[in-house]
Backbone as a ProteinNet text record, in pm:
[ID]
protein_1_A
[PRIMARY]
XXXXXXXXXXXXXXXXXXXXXXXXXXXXXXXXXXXXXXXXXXXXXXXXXXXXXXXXXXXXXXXXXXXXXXXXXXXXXXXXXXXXXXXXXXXXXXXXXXXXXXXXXXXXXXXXXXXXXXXXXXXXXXXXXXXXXXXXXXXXXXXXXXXXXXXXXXXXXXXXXXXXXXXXXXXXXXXXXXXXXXX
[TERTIARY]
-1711.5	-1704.4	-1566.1	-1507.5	-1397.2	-1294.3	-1108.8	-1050.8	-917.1	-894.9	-792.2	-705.7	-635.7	-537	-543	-669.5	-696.2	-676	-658.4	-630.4	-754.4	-806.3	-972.8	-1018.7	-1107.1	-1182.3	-1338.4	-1396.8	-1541.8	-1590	-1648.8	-1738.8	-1913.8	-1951.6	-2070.1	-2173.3	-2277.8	-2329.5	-2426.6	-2417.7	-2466.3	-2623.5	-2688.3	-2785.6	-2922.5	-2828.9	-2888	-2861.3	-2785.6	-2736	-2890.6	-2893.3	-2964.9	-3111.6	-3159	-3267.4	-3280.3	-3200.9	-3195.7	-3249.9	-3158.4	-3137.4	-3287.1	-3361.6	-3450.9	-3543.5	-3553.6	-3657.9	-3642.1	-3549.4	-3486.6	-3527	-3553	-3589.8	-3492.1	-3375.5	-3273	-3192.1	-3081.9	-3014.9	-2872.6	-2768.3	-2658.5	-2560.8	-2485.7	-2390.1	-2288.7	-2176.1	-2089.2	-1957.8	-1925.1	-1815.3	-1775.9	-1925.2	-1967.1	-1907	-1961.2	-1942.1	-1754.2	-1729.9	-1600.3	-1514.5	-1526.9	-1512.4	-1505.3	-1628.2	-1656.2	-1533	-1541.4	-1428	-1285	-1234.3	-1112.4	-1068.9	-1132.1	-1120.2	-1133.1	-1171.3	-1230.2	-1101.9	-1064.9	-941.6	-841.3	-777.6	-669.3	-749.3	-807.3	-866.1	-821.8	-811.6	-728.6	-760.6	-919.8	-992.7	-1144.1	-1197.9	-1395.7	-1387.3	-1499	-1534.5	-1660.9	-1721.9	-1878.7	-1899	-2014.1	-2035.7	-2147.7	-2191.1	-2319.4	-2323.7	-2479.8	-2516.3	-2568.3	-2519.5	-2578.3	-2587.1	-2790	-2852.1	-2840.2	-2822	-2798.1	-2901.6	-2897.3	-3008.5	-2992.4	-3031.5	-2994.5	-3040.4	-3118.9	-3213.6	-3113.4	-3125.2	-3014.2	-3039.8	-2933.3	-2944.7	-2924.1	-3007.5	-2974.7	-2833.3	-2794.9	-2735.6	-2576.8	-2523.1	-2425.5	-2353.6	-2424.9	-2352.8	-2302.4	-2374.9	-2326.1	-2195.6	-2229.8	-2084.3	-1930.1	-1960.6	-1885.5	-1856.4	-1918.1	-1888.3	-1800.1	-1828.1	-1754	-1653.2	-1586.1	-1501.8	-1403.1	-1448.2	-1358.7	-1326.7	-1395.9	-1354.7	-1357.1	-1258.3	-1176.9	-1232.8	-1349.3	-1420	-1327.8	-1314.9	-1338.4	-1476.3	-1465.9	-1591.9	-1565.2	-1685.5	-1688.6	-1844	-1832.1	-1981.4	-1999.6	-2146.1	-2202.4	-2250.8	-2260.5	-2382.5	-2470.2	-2609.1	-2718.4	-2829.9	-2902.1	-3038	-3170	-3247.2	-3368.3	-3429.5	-3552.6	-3663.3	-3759	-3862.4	-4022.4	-4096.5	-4111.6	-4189.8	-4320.9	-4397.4	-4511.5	-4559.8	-4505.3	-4517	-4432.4	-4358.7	-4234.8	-4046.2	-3983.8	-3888.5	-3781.6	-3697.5	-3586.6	-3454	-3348.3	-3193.2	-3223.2	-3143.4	-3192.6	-3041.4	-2972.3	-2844.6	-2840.1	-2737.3	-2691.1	-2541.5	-2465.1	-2357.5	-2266.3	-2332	-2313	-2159.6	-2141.5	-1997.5	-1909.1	-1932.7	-1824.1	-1784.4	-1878.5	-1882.3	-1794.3	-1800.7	-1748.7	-1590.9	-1571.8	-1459.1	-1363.3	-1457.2	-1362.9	-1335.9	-1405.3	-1408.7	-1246	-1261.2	-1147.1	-1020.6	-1031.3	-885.7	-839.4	-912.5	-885.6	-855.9	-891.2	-826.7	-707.1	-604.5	-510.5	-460.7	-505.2	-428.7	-509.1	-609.3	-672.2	-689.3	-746.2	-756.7	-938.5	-973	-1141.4	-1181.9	-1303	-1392.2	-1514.4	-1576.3	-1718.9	-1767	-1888.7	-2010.9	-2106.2	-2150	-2263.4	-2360	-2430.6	-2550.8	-2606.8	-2695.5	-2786.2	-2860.9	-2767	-2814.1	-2732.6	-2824.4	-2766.2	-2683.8	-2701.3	-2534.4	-2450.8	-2415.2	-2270.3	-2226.8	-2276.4	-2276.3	-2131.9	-2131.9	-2056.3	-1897.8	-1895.7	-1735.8	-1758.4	-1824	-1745.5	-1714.2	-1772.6	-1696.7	-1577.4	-1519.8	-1421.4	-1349.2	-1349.6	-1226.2	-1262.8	-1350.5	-1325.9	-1209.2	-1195.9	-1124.3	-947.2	-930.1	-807.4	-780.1	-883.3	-821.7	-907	-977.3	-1042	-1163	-1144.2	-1294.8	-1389.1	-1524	-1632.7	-1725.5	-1779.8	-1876.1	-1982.6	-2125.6	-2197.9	-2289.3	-2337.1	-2424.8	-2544.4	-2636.5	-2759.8	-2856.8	-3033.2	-3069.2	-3193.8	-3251.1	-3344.5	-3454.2	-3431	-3546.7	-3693.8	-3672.7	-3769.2	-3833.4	-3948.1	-4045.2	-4078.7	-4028.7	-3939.5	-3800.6	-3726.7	-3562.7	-3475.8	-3382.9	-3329.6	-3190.4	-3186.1	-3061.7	-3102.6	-3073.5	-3079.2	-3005.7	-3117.3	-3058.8	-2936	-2952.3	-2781.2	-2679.1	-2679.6	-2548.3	-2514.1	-2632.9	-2608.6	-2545.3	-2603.8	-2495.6	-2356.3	-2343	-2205	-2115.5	-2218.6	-2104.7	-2003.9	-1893.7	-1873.9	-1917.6	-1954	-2028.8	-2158	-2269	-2367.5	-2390.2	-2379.3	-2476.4	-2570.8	-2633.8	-2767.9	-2778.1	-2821.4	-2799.2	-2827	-2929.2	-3029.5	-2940.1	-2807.6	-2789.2	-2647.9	-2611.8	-2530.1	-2553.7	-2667.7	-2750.5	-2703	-2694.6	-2641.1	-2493.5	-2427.3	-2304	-2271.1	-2365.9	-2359.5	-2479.6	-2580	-2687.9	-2665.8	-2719.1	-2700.7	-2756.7	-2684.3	-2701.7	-2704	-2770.8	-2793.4	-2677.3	-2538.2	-2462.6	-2449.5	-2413	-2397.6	-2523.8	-2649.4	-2798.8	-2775.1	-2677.3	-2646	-2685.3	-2742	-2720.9	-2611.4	-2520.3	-2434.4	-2429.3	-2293.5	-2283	-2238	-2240.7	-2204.6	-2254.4	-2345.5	-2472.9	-2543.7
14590	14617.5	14666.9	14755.2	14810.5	14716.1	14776	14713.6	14826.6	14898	14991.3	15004.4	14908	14945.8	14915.4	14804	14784.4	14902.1	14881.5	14983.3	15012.3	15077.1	15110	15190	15160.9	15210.8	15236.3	15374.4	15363.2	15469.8	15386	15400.5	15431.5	15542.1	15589.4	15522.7	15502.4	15492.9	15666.9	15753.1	15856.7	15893.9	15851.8	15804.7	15718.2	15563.4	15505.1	15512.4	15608.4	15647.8	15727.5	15818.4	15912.6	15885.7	15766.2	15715.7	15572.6	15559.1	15487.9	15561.2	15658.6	15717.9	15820.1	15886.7	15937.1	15846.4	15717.8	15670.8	15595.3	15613.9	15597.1	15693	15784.5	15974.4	16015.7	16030	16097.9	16148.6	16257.4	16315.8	16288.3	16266.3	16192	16339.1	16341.7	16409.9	16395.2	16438.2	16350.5	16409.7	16504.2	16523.9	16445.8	16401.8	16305.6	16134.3	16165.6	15992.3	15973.6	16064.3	16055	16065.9	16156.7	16101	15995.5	15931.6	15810.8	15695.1	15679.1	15595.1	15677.9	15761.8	15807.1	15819.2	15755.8	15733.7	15597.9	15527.9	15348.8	15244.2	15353.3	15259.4	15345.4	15266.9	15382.1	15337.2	15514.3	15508.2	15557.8	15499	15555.5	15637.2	15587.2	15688.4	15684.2	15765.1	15788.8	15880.7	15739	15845.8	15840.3	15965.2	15958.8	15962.1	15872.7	15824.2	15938	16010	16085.3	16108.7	16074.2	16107.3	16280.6	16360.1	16466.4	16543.6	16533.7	16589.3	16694	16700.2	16771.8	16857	16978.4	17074	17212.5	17329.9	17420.2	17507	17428	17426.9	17415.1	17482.7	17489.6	17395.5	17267.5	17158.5	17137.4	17140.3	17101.8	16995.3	16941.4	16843.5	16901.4	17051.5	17071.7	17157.8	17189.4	17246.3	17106.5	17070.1	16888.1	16841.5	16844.7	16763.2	16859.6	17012.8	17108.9	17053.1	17093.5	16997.5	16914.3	16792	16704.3	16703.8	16733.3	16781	16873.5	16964.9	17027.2	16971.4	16858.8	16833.5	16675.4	16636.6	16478.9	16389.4	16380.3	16351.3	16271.4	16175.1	16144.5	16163.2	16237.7	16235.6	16168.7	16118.5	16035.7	16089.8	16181.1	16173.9	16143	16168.1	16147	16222.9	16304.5	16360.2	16250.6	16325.1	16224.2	16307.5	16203.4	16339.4	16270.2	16384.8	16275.1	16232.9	16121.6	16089	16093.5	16143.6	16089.8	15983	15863.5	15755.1	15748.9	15758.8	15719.8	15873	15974.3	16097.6	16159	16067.4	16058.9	16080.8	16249	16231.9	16165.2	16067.9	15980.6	16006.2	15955.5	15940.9	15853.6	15865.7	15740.1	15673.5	15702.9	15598.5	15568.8	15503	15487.9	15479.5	15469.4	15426.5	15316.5	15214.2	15047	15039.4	15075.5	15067.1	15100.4	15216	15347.2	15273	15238.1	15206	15073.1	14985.1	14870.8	14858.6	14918.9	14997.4	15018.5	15134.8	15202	15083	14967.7	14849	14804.3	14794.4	14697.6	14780.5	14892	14989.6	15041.2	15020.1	15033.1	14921	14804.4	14646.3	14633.7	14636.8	14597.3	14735.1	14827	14937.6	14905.5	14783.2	14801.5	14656.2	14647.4	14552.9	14515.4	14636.1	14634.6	14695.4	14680.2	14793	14843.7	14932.4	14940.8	15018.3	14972	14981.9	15034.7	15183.8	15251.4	15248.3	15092	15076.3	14945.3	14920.7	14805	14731.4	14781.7	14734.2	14578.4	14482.4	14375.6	14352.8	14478.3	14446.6	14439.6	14482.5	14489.9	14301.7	14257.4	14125.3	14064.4	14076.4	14025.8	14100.4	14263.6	14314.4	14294.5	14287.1	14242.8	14086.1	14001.8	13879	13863.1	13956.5	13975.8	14051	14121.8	14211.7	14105.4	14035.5	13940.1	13810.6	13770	13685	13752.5	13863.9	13888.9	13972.5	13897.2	13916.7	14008.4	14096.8	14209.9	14164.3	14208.2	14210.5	14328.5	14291.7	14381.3	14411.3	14494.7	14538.6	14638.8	14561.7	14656.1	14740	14862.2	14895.4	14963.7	14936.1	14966.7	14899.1	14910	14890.4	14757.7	14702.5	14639.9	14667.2	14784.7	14801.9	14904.9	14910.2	15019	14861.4	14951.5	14842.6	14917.1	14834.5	14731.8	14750.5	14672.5	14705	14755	14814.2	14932.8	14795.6	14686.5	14577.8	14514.1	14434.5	14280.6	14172.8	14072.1	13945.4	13895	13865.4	13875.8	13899.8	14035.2	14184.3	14133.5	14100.1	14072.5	13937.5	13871.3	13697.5	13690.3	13792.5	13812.7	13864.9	13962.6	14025.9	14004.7	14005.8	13959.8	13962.2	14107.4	14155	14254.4	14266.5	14345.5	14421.9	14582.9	14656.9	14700.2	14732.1	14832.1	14939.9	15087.2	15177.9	15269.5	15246.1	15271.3	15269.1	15129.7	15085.9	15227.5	15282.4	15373.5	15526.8	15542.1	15720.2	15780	15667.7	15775.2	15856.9	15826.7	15825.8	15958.1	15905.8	15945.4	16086.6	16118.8	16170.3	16315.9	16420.3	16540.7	16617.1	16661.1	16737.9	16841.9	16935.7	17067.7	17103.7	17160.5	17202.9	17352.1	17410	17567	17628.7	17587.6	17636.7	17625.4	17601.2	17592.9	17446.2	17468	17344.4	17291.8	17193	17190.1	17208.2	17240.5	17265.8	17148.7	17006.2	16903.7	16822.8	16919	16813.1	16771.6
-2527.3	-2669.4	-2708.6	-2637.8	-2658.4	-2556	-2662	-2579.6	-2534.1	-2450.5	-2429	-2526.4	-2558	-2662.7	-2804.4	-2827.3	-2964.8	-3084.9	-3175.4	-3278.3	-3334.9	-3320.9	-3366.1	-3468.1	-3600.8	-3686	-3625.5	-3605.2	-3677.8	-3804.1	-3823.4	-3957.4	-3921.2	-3918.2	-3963.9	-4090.1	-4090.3	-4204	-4173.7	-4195.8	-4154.5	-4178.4	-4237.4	-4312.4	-4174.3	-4185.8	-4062.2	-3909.4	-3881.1	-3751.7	-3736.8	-3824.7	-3792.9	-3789.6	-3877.9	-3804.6	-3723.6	-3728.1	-3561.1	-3467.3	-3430.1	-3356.4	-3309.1	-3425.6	-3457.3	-3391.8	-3445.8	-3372.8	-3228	-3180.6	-3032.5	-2948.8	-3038.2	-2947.7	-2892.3	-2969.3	-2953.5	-3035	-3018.9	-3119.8	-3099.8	-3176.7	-3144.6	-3123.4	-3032.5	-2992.3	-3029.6	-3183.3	-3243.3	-3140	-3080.9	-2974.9	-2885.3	-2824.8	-2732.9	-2758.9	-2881.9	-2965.2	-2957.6	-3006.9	-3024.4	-2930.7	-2840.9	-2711	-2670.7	-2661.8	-2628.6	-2633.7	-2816.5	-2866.8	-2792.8	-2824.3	-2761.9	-2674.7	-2549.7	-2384.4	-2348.7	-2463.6	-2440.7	-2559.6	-2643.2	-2747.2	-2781	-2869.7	-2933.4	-3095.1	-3090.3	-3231.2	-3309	-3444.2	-3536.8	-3605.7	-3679.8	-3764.9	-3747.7	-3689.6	-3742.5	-3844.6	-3940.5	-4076.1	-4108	-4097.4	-4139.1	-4306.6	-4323	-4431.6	-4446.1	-4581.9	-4586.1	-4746.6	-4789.1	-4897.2	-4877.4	-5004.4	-5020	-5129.8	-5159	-5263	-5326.6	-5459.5	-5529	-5550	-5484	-5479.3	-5509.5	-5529.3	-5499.3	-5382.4	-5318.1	-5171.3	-5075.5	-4969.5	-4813.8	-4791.2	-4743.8	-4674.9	-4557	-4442.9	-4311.2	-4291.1	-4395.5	-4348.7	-4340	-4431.8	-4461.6	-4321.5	-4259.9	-4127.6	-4027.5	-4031	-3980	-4009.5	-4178.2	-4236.6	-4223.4	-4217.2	-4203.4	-4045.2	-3925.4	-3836.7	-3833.4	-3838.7	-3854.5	-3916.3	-4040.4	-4086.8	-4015.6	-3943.5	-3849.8	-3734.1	-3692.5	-3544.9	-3521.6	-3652.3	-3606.8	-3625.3	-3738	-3879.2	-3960.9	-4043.4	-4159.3	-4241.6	-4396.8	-4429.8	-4576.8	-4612.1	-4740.3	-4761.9	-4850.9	-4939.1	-5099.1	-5160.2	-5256.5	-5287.9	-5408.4	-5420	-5522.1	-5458.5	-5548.8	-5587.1	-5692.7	-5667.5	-5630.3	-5576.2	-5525.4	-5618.4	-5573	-5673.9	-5573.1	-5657.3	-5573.7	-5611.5	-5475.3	-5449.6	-5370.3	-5434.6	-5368.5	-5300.4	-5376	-5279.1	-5199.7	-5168.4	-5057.8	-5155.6	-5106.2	-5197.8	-5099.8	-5195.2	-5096.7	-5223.3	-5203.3	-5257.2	-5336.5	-5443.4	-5557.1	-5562.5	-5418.5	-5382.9	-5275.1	-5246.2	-5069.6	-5116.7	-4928.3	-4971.6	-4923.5	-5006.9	-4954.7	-4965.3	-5117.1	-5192.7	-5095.5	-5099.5	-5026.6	-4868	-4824.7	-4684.1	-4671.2	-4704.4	-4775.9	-4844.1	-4892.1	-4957.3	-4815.3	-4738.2	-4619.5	-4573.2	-4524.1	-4417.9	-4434.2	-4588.6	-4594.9	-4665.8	-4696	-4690.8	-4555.7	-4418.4	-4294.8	-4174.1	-4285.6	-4197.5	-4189.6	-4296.4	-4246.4	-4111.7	-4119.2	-3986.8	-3858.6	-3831.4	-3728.4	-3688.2	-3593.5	-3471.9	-3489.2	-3478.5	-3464.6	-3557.6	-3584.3	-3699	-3609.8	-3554.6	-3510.5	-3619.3	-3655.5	-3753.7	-3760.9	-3724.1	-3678	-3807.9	-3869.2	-3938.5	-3926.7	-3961.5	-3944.6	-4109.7	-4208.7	-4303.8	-4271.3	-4379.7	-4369.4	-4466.2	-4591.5	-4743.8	-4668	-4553.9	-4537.6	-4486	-4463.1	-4382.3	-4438.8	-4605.6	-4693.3	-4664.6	-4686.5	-4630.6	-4476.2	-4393.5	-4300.2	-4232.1	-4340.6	-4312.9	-4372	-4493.8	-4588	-4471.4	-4362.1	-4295.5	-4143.8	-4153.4	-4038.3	-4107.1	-4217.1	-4234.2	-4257	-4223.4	-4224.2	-4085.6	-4031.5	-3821.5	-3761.6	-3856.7	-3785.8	-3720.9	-3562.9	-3527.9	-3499.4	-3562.7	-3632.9	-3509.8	-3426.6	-3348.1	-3454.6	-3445.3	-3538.3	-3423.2	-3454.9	-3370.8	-3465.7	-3404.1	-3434.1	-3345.9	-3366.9	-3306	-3336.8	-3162	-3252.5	-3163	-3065	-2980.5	-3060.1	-3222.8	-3301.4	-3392.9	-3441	-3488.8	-3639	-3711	-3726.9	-3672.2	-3666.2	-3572.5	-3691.4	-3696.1	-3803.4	-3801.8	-3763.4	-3813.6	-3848.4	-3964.5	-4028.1	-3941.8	-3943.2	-3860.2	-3950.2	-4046	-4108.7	-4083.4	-4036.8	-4010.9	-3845.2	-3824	-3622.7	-3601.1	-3703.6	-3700.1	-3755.8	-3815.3	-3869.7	-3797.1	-3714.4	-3602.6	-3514.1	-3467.6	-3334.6	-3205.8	-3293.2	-3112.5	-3173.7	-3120.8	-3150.6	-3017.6	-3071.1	-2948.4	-2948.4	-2915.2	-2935.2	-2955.4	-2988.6	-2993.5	-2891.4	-2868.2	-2714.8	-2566.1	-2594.4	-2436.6	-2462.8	-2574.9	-2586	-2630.6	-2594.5	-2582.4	-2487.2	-2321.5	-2262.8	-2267.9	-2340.9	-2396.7	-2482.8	-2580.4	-2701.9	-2703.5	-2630.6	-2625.2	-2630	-2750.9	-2699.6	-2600.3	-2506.2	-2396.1	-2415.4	-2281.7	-2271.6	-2170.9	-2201.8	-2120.6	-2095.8	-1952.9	-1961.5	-2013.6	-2005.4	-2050.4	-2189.1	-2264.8	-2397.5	-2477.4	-2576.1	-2656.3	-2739.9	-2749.2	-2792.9	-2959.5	-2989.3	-3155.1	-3250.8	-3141.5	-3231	-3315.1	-3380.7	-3432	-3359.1
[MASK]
+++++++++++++++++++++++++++++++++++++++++++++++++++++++++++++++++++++++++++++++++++++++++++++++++++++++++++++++++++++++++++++++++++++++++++++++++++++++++++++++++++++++++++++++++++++++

């Protein structure tokens, strides 16, 4: 997937990482992740993508993004507000745009893009940053039922991984009897 010296973008969809991942039965280790990329390319920028609700309720999600933000993060958020469907409260956005946007204000500085989502909107910017040289690795998964990628997004790809075959990688661990603080 990686290439030592390629010039490397990833992009989070932060949103579907997290249930991917969720339903993989695992929790993503973003130190780990980044790591990962920074021992396997020459990466230029990871930027997590994250919607966040306009509440006056504590959000689990803001120690995360504080996180990340401190430790070699790109962050791009939204705020939104919820709605209730069916009982169920969800975001009455995503961030297709935003994500899309990054793809292709980060092509011309890169070699590769990797793609941590499985929606299939994106199919369209990344055949738009594949036609000006970039090659696209999406990851997500298709071992959950239903599979959290569009057959679309995976034919468009250059390369598709799984998410699963990169847990052990990426997986938060229990180090020093400690749980880690990377999300």
């Amino acid at each position: 997937m990686l290439r030592p010296n390629e010039r490397t973008a990833v992009l989070i969809d932060g949103m579907n990482l997290y249930t991917a991942s969720r339903n993989l039965g695992f929790d993503v280790d973003y130190r780990s992740l980044l790591q990962f990329f920074d021992e396997r390319c020459d990466l230029v920028r990871a930027t997590y993508y994250s919607l966040v609700i306009e509440s006056d309720e504590y959000s689990p999600l803001k120690p995360l993004i504080d996180w990340l933000g401190y430790n070699g993060y790109g962050l791009v958020t939204k705020f939104v507000r919820e709605v209730v469907e069916g009982g169920r409260r969800r975001p009455r956005s995503n961030m297709l745009v935003e994500i899309a946007v990054g793809m292709l204000e980060v092509a011309p500085f890169v070699q590769h893009i990797v793609l941590f989502s499985g929606d299939a909107e994106y199919r369209a910017a990344i055949e738009a940053v594949q036609r000006l040289g970039v090659r696209v690795t999406v990851v997500s998964t298709i071992r959950t039922s239903p599979p959290t990628i569009g057959d679309e997004l995976r034919r468009q790809a250059d390369r598709f991984v799984d998410l699963a075959d990169l847990s052990p990688e990426i997986t938060r661990r229990l180090r020093e009897g400690k749980e880690t603080s990377a999300g």
